[in-house]
N, C-alpha and C positions, 0 to 999 in steps of 0.2 A: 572506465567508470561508466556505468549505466546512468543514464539520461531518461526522466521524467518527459513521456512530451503534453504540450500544453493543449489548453481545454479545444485550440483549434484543429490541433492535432489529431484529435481522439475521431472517431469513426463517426461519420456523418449521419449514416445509417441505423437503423436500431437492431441490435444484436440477439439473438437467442443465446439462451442459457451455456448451450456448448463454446458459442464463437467468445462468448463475453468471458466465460471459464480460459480459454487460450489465449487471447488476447492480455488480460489481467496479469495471469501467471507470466508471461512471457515478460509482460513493463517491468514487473514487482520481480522478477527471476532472482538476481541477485540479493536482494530480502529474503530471501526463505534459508534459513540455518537450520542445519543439522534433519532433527523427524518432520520438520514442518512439509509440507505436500501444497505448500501455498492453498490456494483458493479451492475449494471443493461444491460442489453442488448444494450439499446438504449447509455450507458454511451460508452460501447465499441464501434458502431458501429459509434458514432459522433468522437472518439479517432480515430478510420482508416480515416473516412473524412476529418478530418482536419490534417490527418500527424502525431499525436503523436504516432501511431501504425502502424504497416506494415501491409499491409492488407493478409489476413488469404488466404493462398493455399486449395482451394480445400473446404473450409467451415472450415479448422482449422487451429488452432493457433499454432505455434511450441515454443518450451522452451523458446528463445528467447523475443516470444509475452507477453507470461504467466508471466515472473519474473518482465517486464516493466509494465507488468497492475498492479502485487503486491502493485511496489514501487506506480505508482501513486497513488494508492485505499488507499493507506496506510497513505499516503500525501497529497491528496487531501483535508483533513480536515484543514491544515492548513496553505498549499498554493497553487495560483493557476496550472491551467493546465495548462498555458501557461509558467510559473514560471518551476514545475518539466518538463515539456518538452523539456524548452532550455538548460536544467540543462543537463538532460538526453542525450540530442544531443553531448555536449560537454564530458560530461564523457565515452561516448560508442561510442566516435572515433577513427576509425582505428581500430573497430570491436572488441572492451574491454567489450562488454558488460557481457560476465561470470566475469570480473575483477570489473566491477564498481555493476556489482549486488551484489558477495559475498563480497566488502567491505561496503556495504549499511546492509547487513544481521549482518557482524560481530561488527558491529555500533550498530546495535538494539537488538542485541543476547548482548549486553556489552562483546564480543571479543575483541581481540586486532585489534586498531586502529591505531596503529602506520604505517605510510604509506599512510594513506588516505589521500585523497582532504579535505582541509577544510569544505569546500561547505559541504560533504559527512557528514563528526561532528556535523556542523552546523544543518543540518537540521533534522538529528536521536536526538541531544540534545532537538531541538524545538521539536519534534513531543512528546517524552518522555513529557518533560514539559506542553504539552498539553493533553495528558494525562491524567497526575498528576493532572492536574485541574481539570480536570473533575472527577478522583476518590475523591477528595474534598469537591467539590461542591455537589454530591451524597450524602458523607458521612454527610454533612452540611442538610444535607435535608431529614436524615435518610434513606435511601438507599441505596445499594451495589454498587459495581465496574459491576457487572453483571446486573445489574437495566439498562435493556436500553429504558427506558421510558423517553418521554420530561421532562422534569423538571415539566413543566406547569401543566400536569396531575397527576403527584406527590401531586401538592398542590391543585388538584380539593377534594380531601377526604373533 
């Protein structure tokens, strides 16, 4: 089972585009089903244009950048940007954001939850659940949970 690590975890340093691109994809790996390509360049650089991301000092991301690109990369599969973004604004007010990132980790790490935003449950339950479906649907189609091929191509044999 893939492990979120917490806001302590996340790289001290501030990242450039490429490292923050490897890094990300690598947390979130297990997230990306089927055409998804996880995080892409152009995904971050439309996220600073339209506001969901602070734009990068200097050409890099600070821990900050990196933990909120996790959670969307993580959730984008099963709602939208605009959905984790207003989420996101409301939970990381008044500069909570190590608060609202490590209770999003201790959610998906199955920590303790006690204390959290619903919203917070809510959406670490659905993403699990979505998941789930897909290690199913795999298994259903003889496959693994590491099988990150479309379905479609599955059944071209």
């Amino acid at each position: 089972m893939r492990t979120y690590p917490k806001w302590a975890e996340l790289p001290e340093i501030d990242l450039y585009l490429d490292q923050v691109l490897l890094y990300v994809n690598q947390v979130t790996r297990s997230a990306i089903f089927q055409n998804d390509k996880g995080l892409t360049a152009s995904m971050i650089n439309n996220y600073v244009k339209h506001g969901h991301v602070d734009k990068p000092v200097k050409k890099k991301y600070s821990r900050k950048q990196v933990a909120r690109l996790i959670v969307i990369t993580a959730l984008k599969n099963v709602f939208s940007i605009q959905e984790i973004s207003q989420t996101l604004e409301i939970l990381t007010a008044d500069n909570h954001s190590q608060q609202a990132y490590d209770g999003f980790v201790a959610c998906m790490n199955d920590k303790n939850t006690e204390n959290l935003p619903q919203v917070v449950i809510s959406a670490c339950q659905t993403l699990k659940l979505y998941e789930k479906t897909h290690e199913l649907v795999l298994e259903l189609k003889g496959g693994t949970s590491d099988d990150r091929k479309p379905i479609h191509e599955n059944e071209v044999k």
